[in-house]
mmCIF file of the N, C-alpha and C atoms, coordinates in Angstrom:
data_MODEL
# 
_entry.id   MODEL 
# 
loop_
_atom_site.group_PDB 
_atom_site.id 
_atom_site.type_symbol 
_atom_site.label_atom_id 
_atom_site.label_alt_id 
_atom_site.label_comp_id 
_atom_site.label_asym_id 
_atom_site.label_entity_id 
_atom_site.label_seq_id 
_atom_site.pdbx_PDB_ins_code 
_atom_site.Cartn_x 
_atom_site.Cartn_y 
_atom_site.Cartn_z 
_atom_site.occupancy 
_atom_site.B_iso_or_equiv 
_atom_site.pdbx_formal_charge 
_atom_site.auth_seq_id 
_atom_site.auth_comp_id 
_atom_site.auth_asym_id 
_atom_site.auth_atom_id 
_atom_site.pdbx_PDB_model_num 
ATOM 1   N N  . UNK A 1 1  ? 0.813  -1.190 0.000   1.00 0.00 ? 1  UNK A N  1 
ATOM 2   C CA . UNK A 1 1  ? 0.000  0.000  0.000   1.00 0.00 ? 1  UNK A CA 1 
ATOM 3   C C  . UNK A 1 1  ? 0.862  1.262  0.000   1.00 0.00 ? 1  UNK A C  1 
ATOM 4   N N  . UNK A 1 2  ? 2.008  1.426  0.674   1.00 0.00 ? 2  UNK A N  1 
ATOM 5   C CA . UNK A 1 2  ? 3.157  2.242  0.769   1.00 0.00 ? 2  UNK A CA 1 
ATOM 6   C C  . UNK A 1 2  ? 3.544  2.425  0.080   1.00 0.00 ? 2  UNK A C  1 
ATOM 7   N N  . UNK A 1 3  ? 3.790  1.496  -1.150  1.00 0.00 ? 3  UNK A N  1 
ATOM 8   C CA . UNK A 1 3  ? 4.736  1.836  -2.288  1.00 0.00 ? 3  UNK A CA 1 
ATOM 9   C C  . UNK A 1 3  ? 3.810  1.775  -3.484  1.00 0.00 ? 3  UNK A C  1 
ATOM 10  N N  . UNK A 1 4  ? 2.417  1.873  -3.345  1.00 0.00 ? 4  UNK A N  1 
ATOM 11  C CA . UNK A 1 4  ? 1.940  2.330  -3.980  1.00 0.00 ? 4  UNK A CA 1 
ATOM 12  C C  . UNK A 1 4  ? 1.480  3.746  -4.448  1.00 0.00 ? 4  UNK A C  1 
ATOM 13  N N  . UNK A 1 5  ? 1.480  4.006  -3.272  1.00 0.00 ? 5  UNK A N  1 
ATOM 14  C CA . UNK A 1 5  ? 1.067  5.887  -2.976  1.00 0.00 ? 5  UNK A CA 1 
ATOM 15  C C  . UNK A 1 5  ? 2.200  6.690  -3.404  1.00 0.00 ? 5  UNK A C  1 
ATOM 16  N N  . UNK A 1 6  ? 3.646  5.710  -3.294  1.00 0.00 ? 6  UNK A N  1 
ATOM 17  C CA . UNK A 1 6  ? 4.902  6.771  -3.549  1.00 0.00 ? 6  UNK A CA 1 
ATOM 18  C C  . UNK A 1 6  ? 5.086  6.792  -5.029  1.00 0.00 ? 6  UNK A C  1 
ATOM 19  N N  . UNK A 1 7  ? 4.435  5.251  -5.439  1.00 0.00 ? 7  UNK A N  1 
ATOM 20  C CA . UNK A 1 7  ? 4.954  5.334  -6.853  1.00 0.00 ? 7  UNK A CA 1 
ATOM 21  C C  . UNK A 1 7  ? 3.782  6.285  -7.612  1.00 0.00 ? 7  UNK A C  1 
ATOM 22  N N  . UNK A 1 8  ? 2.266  6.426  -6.971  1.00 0.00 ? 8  UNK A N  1 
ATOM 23  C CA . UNK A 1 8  ? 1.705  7.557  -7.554  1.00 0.00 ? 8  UNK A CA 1 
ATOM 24  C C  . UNK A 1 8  ? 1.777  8.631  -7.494  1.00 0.00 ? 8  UNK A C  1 
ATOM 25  N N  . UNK A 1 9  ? 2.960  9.002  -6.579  1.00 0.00 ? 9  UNK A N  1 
ATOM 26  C CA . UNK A 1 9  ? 3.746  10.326 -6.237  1.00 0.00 ? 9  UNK A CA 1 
ATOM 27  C C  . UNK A 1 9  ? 4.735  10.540 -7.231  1.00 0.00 ? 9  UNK A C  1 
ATOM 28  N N  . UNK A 1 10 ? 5.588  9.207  -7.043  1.00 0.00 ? 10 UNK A N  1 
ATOM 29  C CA . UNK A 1 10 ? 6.382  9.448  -8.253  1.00 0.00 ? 10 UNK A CA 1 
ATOM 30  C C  . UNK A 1 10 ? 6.103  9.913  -9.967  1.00 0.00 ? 10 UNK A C  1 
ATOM 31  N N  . UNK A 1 11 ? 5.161  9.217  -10.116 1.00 0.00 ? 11 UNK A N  1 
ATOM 32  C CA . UNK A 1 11 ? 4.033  9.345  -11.666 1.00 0.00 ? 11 UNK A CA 1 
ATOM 33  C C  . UNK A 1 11 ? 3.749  10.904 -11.457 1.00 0.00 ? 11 UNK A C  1 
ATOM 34  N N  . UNK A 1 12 ? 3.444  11.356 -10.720 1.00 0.00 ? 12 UNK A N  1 
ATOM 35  C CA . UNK A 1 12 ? 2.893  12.716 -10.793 1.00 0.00 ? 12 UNK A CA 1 
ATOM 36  C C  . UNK A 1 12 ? 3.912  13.819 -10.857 1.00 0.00 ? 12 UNK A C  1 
ATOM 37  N N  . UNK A 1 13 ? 4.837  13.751 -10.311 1.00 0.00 ? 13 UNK A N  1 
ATOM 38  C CA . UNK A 1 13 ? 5.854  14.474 -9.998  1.00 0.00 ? 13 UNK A CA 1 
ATOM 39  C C  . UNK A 1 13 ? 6.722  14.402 -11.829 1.00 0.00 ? 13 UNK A C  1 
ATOM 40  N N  . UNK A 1 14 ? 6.743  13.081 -12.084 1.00 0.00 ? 14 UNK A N  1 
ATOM 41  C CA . UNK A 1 14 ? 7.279  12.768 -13.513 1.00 0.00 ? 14 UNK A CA 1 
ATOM 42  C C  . UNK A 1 14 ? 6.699  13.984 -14.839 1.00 0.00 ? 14 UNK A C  1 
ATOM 43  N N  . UNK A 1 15 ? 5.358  13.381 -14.362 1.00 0.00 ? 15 UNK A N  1 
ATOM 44  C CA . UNK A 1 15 ? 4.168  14.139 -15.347 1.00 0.00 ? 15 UNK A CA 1 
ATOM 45  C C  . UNK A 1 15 ? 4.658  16.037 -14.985 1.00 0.00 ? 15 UNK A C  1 
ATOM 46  N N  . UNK A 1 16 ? 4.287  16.454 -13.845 1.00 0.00 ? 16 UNK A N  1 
ATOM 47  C CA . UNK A 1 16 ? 4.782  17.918 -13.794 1.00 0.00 ? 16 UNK A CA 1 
ATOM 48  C C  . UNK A 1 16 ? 6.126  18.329 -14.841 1.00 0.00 ? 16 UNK A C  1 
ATOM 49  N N  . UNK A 1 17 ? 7.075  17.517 -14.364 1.00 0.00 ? 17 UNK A N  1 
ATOM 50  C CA . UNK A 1 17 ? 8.238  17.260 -14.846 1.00 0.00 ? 17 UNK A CA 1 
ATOM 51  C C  . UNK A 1 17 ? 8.387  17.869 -15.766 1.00 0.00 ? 17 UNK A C  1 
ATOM 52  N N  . UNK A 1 18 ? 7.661  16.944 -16.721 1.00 0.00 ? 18 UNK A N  1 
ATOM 53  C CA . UNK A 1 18 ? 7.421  16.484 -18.334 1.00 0.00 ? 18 UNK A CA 1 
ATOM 54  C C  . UNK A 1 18 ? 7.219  17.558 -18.895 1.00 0.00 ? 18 UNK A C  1 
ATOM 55  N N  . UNK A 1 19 ? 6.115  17.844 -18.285 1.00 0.00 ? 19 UNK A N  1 
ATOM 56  C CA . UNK A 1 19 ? 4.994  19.020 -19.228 1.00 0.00 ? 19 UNK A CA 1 
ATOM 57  C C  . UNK A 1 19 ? 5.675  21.016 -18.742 1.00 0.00 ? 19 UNK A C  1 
ATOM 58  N N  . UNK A 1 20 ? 6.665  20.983 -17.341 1.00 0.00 ? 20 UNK A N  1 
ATOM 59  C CA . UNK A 1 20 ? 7.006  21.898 -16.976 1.00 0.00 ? 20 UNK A CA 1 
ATOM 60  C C  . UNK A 1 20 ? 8.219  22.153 -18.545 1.00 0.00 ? 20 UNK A C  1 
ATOM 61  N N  . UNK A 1 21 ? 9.069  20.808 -18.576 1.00 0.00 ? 21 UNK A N  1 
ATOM 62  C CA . UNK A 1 21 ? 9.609  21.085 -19.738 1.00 0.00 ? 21 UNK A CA 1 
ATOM 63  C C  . UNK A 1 21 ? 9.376  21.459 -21.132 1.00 0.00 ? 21 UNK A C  1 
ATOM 64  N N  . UNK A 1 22 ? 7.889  20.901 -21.434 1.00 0.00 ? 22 UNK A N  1 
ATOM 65  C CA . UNK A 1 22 ? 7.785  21.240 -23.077 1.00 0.00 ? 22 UNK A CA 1 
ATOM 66  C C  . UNK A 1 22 ? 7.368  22.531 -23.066 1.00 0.00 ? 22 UNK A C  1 
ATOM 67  N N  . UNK A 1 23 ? 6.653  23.013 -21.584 1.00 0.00 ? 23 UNK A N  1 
ATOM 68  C CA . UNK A 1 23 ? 6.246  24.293 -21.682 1.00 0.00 ? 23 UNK A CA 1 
ATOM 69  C C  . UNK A 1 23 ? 7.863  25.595 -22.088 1.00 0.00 ? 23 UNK A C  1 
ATOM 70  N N  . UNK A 1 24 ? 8.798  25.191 -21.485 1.00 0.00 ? 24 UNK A N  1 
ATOM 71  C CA . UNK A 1 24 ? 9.441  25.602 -21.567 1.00 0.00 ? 24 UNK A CA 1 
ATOM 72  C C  . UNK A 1 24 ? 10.559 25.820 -22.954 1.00 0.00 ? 24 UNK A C  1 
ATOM 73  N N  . UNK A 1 25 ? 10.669 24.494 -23.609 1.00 0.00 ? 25 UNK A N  1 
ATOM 74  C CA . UNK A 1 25 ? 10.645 24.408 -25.009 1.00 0.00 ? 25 UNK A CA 1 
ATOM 75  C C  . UNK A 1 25 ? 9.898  25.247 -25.858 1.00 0.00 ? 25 UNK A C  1 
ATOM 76  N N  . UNK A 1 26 ? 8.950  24.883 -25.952 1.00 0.00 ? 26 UNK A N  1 
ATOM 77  C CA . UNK A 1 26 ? 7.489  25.835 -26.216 1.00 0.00 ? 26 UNK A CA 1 
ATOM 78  C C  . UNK A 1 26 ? 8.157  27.467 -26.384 1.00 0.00 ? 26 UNK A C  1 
ATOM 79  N N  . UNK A 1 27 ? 8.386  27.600 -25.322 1.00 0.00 ? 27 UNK A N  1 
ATOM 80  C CA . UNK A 1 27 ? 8.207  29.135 -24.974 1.00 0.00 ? 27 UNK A CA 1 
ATOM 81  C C  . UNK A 1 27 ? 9.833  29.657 -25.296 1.00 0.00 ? 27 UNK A C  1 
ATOM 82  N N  . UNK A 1 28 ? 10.466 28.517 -25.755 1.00 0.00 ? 28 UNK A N  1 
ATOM 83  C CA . UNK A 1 28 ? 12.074 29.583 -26.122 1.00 0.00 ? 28 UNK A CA 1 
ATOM 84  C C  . UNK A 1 28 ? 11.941 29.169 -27.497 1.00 0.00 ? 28 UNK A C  1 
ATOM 85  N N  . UNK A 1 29 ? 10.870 28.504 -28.327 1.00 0.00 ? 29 UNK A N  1 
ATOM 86  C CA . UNK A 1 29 ? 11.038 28.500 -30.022 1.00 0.00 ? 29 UNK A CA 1 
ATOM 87  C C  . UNK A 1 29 ? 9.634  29.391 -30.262 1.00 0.00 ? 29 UNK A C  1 
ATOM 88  N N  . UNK A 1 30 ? 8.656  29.482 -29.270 1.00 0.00 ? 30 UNK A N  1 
ATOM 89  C CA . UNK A 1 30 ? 8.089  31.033 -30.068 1.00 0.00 ? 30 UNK A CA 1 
ATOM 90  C C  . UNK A 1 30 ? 9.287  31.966 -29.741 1.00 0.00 ? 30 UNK A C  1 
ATOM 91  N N  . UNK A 1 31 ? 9.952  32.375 -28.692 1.00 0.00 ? 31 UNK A N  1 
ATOM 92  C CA . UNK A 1 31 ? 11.022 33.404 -28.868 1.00 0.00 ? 31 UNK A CA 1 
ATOM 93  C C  . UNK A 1 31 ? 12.069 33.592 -30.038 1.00 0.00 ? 31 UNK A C  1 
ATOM 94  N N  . UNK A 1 32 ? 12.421 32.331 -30.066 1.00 0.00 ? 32 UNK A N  1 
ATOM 95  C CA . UNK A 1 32 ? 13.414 32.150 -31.371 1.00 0.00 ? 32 UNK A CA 1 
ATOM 96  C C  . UNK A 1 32 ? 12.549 32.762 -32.838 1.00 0.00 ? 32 UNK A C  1 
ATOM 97  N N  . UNK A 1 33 ? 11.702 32.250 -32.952 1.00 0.00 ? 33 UNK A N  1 
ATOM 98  C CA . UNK A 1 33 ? 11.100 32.197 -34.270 1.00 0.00 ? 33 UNK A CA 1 
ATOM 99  C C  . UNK A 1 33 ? 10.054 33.203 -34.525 1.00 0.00 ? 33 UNK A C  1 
ATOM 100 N N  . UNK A 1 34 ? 9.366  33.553 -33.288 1.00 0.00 ? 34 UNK A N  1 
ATOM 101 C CA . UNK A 1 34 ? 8.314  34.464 -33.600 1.00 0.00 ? 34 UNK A CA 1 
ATOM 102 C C  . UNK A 1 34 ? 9.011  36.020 -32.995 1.00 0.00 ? 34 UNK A C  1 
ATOM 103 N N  . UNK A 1 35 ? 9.203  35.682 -32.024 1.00 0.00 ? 35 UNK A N  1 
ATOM 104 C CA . UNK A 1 35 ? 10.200 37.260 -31.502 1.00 0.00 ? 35 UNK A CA 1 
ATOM 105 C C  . UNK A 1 35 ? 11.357 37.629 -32.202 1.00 0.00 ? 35 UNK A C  1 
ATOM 106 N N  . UNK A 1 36 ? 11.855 37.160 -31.737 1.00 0.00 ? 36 UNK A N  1 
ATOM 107 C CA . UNK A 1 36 ? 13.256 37.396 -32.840 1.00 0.00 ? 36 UNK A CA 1 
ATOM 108 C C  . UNK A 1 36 ? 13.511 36.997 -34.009 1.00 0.00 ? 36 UNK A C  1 
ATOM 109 N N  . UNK A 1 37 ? 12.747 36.639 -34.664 1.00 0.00 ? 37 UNK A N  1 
ATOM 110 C CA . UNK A 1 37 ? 12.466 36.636 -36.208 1.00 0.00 ? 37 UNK A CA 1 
ATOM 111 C C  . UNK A 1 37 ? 11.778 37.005 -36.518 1.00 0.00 ? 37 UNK A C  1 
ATOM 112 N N  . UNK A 1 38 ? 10.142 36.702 -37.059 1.00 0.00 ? 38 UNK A N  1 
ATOM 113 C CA . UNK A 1 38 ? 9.196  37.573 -37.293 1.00 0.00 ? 38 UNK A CA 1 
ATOM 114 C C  . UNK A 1 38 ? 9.189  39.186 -37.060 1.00 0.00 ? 38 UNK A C  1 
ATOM 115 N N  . UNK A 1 39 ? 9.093  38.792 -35.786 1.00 0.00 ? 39 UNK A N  1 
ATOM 116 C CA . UNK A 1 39 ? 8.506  40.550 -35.126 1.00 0.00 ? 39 UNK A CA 1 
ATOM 117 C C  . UNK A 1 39 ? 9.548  41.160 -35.312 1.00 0.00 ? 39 UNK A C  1 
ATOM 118 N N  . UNK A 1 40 ? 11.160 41.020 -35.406 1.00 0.00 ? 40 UNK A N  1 
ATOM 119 C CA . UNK A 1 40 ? 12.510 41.956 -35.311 1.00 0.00 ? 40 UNK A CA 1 
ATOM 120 C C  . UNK A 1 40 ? 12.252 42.495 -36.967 1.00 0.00 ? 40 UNK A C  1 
ATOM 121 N N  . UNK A 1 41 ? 11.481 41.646 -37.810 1.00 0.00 ? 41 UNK A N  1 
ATOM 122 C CA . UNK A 1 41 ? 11.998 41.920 -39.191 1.00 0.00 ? 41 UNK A CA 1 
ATOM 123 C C  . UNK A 1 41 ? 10.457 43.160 -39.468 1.00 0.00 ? 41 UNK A C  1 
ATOM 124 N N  . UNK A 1 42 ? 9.383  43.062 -38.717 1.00 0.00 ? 42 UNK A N  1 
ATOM 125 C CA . UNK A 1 42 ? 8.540  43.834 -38.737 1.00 0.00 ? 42 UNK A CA 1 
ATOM 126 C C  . UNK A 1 42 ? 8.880  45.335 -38.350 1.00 0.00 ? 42 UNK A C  1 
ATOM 127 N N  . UNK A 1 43 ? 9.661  45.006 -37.210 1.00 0.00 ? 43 UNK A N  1 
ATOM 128 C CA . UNK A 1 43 ? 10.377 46.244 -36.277 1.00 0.00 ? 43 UNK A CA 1 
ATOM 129 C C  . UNK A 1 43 ? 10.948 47.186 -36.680 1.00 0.00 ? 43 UNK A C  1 
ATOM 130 N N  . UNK A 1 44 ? 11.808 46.337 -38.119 1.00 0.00 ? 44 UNK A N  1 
ATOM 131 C CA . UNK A 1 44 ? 12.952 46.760 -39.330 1.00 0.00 ? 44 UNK A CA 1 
ATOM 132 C C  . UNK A 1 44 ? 12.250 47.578 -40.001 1.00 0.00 ? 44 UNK A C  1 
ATOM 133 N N  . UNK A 1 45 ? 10.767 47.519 -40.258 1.00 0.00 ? 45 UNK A N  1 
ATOM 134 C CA . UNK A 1 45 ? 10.126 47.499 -41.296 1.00 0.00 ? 45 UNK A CA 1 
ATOM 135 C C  . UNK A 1 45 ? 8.925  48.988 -40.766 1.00 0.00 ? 45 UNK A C  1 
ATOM 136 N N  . UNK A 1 46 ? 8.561  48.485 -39.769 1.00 0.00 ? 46 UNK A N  1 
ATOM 137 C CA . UNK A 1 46 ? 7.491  49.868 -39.671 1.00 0.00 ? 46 UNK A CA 1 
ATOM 138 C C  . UNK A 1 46 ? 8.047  50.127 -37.384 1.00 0.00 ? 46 UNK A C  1 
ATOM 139 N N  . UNK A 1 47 ? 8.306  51.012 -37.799 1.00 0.00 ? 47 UNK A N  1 
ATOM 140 C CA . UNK A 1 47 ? 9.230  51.893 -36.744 1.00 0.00 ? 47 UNK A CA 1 
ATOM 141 C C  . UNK A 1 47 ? 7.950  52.218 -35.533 1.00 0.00 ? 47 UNK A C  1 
ATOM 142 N N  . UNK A 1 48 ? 7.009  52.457 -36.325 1.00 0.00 ? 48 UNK A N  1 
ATOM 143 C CA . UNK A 1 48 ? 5.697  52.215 -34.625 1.00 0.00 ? 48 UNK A CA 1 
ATOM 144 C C  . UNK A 1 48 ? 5.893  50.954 -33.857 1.00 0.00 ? 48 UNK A C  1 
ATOM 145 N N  . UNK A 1 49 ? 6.009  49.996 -34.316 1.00 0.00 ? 49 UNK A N  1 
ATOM 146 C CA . UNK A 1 49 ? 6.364  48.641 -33.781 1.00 0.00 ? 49 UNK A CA 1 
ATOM 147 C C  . UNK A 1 49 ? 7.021  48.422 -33.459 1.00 0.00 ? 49 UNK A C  1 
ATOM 148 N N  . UNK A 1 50 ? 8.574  49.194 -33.110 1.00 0.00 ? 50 UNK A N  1 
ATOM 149 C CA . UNK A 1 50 ? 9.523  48.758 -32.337 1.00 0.00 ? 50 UNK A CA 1 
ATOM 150 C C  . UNK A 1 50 ? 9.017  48.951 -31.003 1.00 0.00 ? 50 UNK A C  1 
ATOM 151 N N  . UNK A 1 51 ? 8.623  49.898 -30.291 1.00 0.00 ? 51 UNK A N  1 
ATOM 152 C CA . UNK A 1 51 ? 8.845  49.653 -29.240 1.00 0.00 ? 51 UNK A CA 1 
ATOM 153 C C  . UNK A 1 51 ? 7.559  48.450 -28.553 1.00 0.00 ? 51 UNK A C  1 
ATOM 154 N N  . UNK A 1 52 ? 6.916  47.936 -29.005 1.00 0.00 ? 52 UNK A N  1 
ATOM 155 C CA . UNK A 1 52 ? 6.030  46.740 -28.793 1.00 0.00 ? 52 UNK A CA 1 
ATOM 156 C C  . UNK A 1 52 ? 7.242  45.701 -28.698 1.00 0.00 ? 52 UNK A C  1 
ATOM 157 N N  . UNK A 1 53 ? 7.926  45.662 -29.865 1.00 0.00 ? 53 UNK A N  1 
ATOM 158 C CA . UNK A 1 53 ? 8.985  44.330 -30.041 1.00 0.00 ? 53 UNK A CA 1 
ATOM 159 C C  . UNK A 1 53 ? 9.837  44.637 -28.705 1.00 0.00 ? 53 UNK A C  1 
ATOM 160 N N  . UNK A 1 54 ? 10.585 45.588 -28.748 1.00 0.00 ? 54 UNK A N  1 
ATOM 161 C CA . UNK A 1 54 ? 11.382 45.521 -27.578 1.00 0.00 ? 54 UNK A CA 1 
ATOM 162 C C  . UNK A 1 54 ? 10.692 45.336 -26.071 1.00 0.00 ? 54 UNK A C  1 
ATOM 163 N N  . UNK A 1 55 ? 9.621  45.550 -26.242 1.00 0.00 ? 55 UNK A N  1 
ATOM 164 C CA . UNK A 1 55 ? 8.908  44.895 -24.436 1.00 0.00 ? 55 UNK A CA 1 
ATOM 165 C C  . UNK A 1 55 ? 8.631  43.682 -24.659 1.00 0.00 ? 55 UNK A C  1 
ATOM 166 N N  . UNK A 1 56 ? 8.391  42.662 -25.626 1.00 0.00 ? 56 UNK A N  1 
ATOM 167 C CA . UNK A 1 56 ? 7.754  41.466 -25.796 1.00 0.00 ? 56 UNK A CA 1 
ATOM 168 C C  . UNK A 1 56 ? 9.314  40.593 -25.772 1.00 0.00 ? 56 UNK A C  1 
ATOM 169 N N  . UNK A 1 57 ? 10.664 41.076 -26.138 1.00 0.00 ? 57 UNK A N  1 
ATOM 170 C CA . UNK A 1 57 ? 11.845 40.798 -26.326 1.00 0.00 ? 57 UNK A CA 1 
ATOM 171 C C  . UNK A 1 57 ? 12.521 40.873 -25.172 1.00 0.00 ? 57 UNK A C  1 
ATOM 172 N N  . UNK A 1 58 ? 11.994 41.575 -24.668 1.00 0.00 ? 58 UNK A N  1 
ATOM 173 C CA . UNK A 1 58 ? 13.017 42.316 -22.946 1.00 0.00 ? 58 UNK A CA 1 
ATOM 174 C C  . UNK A 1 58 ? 11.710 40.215 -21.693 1.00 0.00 ? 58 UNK A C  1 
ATOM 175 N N  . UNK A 1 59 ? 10.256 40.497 -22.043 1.00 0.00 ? 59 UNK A N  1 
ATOM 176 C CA . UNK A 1 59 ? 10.026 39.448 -21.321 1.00 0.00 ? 59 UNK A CA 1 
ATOM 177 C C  . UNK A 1 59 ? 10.129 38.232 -21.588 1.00 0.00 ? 59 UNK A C  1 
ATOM 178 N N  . UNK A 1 60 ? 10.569 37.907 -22.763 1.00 0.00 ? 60 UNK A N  1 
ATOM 179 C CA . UNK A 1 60 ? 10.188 36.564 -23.470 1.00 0.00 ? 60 UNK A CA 1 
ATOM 180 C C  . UNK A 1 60 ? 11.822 36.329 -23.183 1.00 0.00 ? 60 UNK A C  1 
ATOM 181 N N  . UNK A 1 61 ? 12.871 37.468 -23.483 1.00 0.00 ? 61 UNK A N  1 
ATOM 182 C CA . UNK A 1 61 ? 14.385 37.077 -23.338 1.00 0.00 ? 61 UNK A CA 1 
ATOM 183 C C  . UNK A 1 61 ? 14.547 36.841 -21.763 1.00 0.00 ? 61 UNK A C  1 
ATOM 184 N N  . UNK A 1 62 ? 13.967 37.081 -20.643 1.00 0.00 ? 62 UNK A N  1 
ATOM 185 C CA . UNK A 1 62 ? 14.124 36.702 -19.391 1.00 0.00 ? 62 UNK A CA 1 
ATOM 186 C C  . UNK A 1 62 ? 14.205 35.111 -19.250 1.00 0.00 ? 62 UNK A C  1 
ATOM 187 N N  . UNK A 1 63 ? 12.821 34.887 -19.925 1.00 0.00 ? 63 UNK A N  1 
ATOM 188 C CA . UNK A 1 63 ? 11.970 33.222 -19.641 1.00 0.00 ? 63 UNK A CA 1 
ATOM 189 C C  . UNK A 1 63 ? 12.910 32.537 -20.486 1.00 0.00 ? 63 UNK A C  1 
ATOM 190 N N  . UNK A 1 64 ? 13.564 32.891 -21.729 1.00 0.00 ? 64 UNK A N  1 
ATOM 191 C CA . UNK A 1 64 ? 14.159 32.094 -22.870 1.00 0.00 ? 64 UNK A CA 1 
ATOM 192 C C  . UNK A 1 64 ? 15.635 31.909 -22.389 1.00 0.00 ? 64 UNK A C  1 
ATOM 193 N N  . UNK A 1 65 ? 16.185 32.374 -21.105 1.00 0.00 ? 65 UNK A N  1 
ATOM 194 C CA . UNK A 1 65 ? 17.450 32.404 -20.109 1.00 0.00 ? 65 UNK A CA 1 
ATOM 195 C C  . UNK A 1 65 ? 17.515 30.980 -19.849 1.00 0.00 ? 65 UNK A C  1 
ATOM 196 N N  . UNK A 1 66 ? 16.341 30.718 -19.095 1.00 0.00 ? 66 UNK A N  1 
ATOM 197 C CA . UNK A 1 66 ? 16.123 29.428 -18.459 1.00 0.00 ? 66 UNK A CA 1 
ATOM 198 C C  . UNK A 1 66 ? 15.458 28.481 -18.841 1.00 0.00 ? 66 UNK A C  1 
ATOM 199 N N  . UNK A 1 67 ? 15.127 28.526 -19.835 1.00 0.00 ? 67 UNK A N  1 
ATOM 200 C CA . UNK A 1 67 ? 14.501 28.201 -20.947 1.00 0.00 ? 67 UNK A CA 1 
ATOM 201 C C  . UNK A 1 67 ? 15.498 26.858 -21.536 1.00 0.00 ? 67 UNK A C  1 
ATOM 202 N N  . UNK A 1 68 ? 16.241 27.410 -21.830 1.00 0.00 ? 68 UNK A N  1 
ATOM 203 C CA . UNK A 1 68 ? 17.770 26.155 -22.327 1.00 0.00 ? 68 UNK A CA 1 
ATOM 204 C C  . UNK A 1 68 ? 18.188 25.332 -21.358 1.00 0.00 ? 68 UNK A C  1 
ATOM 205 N N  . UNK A 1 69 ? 18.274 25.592 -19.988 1.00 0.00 ? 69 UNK A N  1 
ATOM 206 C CA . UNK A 1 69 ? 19.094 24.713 -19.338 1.00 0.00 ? 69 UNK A CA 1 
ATOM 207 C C  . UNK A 1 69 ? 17.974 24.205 -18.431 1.00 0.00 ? 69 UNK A C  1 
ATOM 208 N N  . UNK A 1 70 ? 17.071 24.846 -17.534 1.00 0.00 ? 70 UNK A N  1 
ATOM 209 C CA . UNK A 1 70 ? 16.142 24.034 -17.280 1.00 0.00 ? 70 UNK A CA 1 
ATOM 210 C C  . UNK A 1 70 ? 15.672 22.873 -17.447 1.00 0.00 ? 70 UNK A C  1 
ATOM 211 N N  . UNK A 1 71 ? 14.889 22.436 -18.860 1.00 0.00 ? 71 UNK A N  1 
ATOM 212 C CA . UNK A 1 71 ? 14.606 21.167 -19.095 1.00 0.00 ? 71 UNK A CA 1 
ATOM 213 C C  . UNK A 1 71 ? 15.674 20.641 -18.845 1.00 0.00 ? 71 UNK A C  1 
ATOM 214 N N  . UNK A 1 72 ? 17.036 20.561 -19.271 1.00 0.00 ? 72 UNK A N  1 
ATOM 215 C CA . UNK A 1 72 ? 17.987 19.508 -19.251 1.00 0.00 ? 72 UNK A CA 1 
ATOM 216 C C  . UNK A 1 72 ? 18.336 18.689 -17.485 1.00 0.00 ? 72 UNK A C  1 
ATOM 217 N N  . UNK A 1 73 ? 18.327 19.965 -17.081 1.00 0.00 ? 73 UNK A N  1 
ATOM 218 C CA . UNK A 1 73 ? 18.620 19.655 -15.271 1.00 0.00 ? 73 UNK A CA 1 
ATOM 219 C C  . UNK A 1 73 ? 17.001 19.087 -14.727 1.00 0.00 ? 73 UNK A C  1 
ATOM 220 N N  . UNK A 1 74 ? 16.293 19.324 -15.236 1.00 0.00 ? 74 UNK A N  1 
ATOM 221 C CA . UNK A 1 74 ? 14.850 18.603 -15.001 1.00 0.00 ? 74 UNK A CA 1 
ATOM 222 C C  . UNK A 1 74 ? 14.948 17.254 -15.342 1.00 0.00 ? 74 UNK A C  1 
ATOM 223 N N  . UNK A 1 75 ? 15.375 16.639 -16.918 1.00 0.00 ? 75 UNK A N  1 
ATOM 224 C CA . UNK A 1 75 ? 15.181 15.476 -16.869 1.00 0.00 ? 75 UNK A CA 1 
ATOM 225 C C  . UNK A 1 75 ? 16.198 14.703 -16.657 1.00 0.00 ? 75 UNK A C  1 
ATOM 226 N N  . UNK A 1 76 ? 17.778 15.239 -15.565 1.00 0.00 ? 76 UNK A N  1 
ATOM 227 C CA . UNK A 1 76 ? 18.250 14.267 -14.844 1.00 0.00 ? 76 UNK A CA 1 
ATOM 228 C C  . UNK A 1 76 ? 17.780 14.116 -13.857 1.00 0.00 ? 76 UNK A C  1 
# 
């Protein structure tokens, strides 16, 4: 009964794990691809829109820090 409850502790904790990581994946290839590609080349392009890009770039470049190494230290 004991090592049942831990191993459904364990399963759950796995699952957080899991999904804490793709979120995080997720969220440094919209940065890659939609922030700093898309929107930088818009930015280039019509000068009202920079300063939108640079606040969406200043929060997305915080999260996209930890973003890389996170998952990895998660799934040892």
């Amino acid at each position: 009964m004991l090592l049942h409850r831990v191993d459904k502790i364990v399963e759950v904790i796995a699952v957080a794990i899991f999904a804490a990581s793709t979120l995080l994946i997720c969220i440094n290839v919209i940065n890659r691809y939609f922030v700093l590609g898309l929107m930088r080349k818009t930015s280039a392009s019509f000068e009202w829109f920079t300063p939108i890009y640079l606040n969406i770039r200043q929060g997305f470049g915080s999260i996209s820090v930890t973003a890389d190494e996170v998952p990895g230290l998660l799934l040892v």
